[in-house]
ZATOR-51420 format. One record per atom (N, C-alpha, C): x, y, z; atom name; residue number from 1; residue in one letter. Coordinates in nm, 4 decimals, always signed. Each point is the difference from the previous one (the first is absolute). Layout:
<recs>
+----------+----------+----------+------+------+------+
!     east !    north !       up ! name ! resi ! resn !
+----------+----------+----------+------+------+------+
!        X !        Y !        Z !   CA !  NUM !    A !
...
+----------+----------+----------+------+------+------+
</recs>
This chain:
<recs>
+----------+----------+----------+------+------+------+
!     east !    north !       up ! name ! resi ! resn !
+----------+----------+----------+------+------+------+
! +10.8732 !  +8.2764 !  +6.9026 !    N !    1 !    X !
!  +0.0919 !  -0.0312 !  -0.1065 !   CA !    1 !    X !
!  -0.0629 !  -0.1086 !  -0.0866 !    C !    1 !    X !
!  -0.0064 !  -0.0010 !  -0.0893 !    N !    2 !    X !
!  -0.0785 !  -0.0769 !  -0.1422 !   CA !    2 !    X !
!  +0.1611 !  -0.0801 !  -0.0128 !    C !    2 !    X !
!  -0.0170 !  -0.1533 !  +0.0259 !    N !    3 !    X !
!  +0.1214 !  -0.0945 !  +0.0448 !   CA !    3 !    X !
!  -0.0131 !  -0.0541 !  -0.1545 !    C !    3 !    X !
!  -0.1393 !  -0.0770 !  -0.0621 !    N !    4 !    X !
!  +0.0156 !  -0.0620 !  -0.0771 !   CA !    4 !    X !
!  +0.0579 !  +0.1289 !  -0.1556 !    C !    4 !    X !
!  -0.0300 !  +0.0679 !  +0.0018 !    N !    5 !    X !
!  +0.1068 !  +0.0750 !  -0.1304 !   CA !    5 !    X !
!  +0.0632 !  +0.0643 !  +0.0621 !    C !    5 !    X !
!  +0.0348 !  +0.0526 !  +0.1201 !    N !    6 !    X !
!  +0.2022 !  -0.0307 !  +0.0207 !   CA !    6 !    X !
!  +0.0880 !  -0.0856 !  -0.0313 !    C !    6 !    X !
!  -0.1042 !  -0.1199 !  +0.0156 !    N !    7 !    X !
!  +0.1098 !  -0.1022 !  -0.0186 !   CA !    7 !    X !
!  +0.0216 !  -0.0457 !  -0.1775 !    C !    7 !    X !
!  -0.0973 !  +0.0523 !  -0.0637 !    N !    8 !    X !
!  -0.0253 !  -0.0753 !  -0.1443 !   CA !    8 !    X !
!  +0.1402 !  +0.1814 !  -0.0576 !    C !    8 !    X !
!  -0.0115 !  +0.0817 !  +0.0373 !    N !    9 !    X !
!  +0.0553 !  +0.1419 !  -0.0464 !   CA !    9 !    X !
!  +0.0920 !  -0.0008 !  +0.0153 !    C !    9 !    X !
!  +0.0178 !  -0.0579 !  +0.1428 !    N !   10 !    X !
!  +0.1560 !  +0.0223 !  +0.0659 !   CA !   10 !    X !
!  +0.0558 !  +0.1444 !  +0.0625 !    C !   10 !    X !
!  -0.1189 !  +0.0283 !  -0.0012 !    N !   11 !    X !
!  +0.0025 !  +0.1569 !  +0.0779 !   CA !   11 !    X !
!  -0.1172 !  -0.0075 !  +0.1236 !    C !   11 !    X !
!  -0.0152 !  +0.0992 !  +0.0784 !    N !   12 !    X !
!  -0.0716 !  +0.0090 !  +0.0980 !   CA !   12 !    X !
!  -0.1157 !  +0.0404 !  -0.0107 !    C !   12 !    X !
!  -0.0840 !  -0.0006 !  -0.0257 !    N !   13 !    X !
!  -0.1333 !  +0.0699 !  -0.0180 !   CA !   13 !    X !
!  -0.0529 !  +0.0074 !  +0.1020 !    C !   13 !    X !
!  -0.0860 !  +0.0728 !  +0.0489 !    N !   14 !    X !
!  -0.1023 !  +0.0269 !  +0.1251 !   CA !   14 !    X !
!  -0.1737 !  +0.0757 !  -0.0615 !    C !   14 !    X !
!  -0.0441 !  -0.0719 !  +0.0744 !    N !   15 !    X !
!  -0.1576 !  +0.0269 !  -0.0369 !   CA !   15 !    X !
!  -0.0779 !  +0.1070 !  +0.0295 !    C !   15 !    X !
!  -0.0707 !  +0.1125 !  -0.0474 !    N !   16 !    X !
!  -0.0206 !  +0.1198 !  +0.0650 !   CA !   16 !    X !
!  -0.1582 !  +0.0015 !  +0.0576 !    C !   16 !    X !
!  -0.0195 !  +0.0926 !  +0.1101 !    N !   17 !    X !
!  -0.1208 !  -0.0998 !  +0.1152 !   CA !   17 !    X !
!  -0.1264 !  +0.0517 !  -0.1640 !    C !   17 !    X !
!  +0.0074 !  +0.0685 !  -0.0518 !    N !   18 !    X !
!  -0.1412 !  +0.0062 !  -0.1164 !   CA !   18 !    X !
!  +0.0364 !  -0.1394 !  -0.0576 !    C !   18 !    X !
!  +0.0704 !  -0.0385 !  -0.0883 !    N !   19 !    X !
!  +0.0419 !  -0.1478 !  -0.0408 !   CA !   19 !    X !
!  -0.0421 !  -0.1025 !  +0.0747 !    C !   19 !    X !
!  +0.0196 !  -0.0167 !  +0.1458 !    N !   20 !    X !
!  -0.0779 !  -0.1034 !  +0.0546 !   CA !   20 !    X !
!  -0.1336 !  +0.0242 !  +0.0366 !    C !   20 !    X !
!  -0.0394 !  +0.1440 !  +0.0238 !    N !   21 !    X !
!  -0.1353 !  +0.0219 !  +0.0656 !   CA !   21 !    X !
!  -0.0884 !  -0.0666 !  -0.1462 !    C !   21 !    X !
!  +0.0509 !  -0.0119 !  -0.0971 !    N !   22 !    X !
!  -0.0387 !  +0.0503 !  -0.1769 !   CA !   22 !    X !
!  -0.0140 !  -0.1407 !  +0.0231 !    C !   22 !    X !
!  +0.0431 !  -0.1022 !  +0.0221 !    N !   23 !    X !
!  +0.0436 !  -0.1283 !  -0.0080 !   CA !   23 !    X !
!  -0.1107 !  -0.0791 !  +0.1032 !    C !   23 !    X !
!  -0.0512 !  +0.0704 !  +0.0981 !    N !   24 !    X !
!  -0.0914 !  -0.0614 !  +0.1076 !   CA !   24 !    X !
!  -0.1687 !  +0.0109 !  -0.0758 !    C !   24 !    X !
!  +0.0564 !  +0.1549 !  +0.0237 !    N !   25 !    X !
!  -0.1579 !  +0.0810 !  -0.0212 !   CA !   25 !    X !
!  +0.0611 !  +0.0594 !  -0.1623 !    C !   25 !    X !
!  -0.0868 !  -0.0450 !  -0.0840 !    N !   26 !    X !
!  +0.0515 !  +0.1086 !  -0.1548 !   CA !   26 !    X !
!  -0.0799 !  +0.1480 !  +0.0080 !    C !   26 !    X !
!  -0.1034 !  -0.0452 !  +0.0761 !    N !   27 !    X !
!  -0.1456 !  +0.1560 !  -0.0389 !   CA !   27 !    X !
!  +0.0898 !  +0.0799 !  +0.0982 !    C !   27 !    X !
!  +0.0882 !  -0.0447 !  +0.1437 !    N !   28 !    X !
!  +0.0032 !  +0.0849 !  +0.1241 !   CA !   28 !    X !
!  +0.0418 !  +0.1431 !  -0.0324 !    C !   28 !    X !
!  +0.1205 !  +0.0136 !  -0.1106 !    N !   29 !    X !
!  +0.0832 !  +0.1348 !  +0.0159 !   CA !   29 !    X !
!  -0.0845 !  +0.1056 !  -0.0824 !    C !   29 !    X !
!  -0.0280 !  -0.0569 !  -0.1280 !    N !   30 !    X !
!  -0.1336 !  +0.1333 !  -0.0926 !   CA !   30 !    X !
!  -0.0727 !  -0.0126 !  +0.0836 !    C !   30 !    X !
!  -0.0543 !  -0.0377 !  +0.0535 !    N !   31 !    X !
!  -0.1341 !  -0.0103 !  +0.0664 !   CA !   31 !    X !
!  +0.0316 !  +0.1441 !  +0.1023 !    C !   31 !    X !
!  +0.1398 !  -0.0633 !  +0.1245 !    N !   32 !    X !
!  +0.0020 !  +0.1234 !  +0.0584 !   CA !   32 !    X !
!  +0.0338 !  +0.1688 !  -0.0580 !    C !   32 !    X !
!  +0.1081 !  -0.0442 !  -0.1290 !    N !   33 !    X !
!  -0.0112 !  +0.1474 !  -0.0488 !   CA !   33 !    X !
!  -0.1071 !  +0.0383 !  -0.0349 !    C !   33 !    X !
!  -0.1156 !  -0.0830 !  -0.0701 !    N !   34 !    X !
!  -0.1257 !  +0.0528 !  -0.0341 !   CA !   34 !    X !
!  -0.0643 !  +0.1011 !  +0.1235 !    C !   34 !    X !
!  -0.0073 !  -0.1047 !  +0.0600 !    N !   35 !    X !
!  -0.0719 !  +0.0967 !  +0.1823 !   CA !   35 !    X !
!  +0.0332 !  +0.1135 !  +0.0228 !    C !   35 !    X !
!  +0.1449 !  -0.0103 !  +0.0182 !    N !   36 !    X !
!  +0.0929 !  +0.1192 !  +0.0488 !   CA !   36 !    X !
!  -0.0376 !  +0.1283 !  -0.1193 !    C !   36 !    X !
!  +0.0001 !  -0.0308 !  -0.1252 !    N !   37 !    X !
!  -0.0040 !  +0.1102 !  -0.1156 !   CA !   37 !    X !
!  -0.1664 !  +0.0303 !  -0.0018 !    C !   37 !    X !
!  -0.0663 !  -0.0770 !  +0.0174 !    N !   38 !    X !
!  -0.1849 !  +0.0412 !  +0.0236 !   CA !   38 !    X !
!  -0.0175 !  +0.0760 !  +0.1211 !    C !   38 !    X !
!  +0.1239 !  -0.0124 !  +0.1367 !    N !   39 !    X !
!  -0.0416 !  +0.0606 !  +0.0919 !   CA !   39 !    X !
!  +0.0706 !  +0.1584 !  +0.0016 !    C !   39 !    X !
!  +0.0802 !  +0.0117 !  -0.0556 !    N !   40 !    X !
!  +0.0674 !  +0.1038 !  -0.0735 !   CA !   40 !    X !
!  +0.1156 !  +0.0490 !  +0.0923 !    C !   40 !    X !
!  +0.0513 !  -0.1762 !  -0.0272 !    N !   41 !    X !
!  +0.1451 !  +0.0288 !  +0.1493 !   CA !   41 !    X !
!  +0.1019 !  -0.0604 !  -0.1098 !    C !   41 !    X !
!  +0.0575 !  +0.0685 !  -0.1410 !    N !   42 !    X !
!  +0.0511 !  -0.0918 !  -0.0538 !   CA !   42 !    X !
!  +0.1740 !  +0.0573 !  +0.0689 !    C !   42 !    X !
!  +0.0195 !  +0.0821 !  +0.0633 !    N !   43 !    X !
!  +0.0965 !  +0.0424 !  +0.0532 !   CA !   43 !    X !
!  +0.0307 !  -0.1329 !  +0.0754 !    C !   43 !    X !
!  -0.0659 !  -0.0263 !  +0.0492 !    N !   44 !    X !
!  +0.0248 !  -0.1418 !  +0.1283 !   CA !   44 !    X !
!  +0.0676 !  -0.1145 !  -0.0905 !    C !   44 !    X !
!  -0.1073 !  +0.0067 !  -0.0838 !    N !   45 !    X !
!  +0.0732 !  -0.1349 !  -0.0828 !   CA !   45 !    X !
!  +0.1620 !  +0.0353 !  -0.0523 !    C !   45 !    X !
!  +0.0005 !  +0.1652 !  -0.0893 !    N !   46 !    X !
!  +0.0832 !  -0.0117 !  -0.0560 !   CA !   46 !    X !
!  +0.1677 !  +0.0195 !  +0.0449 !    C !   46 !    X !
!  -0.0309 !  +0.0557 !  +0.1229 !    N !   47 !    X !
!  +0.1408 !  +0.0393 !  +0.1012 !   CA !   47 !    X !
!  -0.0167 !  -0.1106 !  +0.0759 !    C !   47 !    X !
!  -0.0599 !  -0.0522 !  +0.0862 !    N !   48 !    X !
!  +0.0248 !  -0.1073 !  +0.0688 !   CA !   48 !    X !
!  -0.0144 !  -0.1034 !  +0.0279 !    C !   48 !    X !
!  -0.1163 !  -0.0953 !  -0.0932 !    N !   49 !    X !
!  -0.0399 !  -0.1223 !  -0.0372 !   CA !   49 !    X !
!  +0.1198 !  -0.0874 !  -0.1349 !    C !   49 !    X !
!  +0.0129 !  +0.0905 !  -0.1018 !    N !   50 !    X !
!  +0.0801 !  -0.0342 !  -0.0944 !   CA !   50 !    X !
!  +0.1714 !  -0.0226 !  +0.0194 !    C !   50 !    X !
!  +0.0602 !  +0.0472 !  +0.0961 !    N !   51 !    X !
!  +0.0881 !  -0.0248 !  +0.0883 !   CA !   51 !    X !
!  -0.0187 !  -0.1264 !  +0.0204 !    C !   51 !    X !
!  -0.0590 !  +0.0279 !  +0.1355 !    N !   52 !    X !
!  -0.0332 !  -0.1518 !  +0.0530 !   CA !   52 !    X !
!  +0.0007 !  -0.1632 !  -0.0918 !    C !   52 !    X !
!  -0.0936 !  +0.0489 !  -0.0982 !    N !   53 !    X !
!  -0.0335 !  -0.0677 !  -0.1011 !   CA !   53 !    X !
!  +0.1109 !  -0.0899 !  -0.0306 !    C !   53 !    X !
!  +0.1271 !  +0.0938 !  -0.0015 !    N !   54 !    X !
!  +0.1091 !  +0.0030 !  -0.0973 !   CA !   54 !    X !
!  +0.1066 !  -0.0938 !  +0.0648 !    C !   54 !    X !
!  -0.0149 !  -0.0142 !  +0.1634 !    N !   55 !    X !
!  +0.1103 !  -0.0553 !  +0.0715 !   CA !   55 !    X !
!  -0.0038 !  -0.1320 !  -0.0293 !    C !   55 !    X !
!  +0.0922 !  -0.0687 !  +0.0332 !    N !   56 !    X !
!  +0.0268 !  -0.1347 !  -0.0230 !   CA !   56 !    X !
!  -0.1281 !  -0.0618 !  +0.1303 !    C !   56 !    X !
!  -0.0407 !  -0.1137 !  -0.0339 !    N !   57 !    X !
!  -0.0725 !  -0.0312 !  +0.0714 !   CA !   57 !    X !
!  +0.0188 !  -0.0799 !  +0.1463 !    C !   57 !    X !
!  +0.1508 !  -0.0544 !  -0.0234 !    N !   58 !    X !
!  +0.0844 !  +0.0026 !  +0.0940 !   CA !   58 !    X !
!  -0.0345 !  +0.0480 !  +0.1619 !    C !   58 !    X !
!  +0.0686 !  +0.1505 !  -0.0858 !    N !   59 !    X !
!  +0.0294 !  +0.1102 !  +0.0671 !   CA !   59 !    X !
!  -0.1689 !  +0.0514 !  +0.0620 !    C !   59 !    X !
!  -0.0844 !  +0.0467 !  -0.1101 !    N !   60 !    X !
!  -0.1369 !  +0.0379 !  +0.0951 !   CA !   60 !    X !
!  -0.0574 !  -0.0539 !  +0.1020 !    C !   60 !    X !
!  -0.0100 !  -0.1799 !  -0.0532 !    N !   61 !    X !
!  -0.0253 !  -0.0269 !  +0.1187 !   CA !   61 !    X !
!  +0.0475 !  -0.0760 !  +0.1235 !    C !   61 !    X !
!  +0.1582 !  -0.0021 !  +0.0292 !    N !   62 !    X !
!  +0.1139 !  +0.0203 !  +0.1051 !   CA !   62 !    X !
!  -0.0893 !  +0.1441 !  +0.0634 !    C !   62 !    X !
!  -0.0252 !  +0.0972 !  -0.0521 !    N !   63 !    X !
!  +0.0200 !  +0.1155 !  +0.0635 !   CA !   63 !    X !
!  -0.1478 !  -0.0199 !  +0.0775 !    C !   63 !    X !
!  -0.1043 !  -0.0635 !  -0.0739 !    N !   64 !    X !
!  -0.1280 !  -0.0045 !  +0.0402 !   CA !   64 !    X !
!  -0.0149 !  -0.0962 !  +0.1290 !    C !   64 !    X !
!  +0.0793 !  -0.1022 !  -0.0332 !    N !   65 !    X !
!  +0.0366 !  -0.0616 !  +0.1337 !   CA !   65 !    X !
!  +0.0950 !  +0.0321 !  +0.1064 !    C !   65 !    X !
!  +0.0741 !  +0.0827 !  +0.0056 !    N !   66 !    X !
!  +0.0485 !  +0.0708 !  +0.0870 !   CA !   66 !    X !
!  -0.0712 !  +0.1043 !  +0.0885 !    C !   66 !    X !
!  -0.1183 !  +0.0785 !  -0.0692 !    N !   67 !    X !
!  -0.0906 !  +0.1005 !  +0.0333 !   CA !   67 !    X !
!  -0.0815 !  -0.1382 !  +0.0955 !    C !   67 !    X !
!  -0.0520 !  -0.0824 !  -0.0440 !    N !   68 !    X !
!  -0.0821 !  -0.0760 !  +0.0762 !   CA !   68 !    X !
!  +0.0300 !  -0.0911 !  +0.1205 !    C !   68 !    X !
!  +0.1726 !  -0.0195 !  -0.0188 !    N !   69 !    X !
!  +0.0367 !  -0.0331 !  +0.1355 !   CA !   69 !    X !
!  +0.0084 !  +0.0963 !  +0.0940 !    C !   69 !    X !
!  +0.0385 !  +0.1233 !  -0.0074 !    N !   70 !    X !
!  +0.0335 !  +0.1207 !  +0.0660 !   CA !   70 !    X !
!  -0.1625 !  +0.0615 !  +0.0593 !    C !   70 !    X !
!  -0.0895 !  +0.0063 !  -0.0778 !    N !   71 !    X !
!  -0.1312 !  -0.0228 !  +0.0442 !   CA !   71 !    X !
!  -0.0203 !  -0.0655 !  +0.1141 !    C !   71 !    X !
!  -0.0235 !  -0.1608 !  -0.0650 !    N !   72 !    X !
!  -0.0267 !  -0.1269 !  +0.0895 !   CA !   72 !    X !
!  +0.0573 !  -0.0462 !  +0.1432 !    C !   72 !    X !
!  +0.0797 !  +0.0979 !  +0.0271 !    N !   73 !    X !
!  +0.0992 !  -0.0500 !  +0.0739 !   CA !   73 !    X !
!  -0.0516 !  +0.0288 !  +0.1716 !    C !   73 !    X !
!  +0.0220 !  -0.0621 !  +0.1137 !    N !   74 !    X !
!  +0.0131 !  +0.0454 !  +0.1312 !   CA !   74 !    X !
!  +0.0366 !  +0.1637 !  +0.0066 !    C !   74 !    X !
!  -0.0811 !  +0.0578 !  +0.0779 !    N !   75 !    X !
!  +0.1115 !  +0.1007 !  +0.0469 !   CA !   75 !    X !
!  +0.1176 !  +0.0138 !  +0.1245 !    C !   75 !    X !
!  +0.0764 !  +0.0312 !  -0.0016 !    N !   76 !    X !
!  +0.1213 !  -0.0105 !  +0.0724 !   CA !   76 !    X !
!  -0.0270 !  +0.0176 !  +0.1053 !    C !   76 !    X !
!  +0.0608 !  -0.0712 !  +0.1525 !    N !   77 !    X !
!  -0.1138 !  +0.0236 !  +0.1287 !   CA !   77 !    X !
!  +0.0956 !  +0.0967 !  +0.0639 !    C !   77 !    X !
!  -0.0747 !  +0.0587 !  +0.1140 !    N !   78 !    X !
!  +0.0324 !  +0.1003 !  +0.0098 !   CA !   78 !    X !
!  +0.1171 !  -0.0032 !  +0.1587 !    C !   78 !    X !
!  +0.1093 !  +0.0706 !  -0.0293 !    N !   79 !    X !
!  +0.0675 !  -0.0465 !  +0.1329 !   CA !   79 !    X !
!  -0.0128 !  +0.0838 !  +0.1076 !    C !   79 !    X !
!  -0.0004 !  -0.0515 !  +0.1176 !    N !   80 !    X !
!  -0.0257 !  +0.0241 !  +0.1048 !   CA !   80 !    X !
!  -0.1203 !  +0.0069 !  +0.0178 !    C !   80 !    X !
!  -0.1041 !  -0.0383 !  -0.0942 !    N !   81 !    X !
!  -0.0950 !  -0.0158 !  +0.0343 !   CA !   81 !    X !
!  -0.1206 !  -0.1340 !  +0.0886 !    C !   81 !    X !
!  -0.0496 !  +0.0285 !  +0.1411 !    N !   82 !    X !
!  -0.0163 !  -0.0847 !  +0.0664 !   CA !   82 !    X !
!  -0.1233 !  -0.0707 !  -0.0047 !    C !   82 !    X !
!  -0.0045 !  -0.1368 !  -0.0390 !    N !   83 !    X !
!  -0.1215 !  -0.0413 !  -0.0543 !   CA !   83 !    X !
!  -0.0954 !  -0.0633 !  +0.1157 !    C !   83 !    X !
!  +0.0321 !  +0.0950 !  +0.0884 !    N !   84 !    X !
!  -0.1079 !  -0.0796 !  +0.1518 !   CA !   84 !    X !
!  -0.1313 !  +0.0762 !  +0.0384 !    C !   84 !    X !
+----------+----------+----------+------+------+------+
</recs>
């Protein structure tokens, strides 16, 4: 959520993850459509990168950190199982 012009607007605004990726790295996002369209996968970019692109940044990466706890995690031990 982009706080400082919510608050100047008085409305809610939220930041979309290209907007911040745009904001870190400026070359990162042409750069990757460039790749993707030289490698002749512009399908990739255009159904399912540009989406992405599009979500609040929030939201992408909540979800990216959720994938990485669920990853990271112990696995569940096993019952009745005898560890002697």
């Amino acid at each position: 959520m982009d706080v400082s012009h919510s608050v100047i607007s008085g409305e809610i605004r939220v930041t979309p993850l290209r907007g911040m990726i745009s904001g870190l790295a400026p070359a990162a996002v042409p750069r990757l459509e460039a790749f993707l369209h030289g490698h002749e996968r512009p399908f990739l970019w255009e159904t399912f990168l540009q989406g992405i692109l599009r979500l609040p940044a929030c939201v992408s990466l909540s979800a990216a950190g959720f994938v990485a706890m669920r990853l990271g995690r112990k696995p569940a031990p096993k019952f009745g199982f005898s560890s002697r």
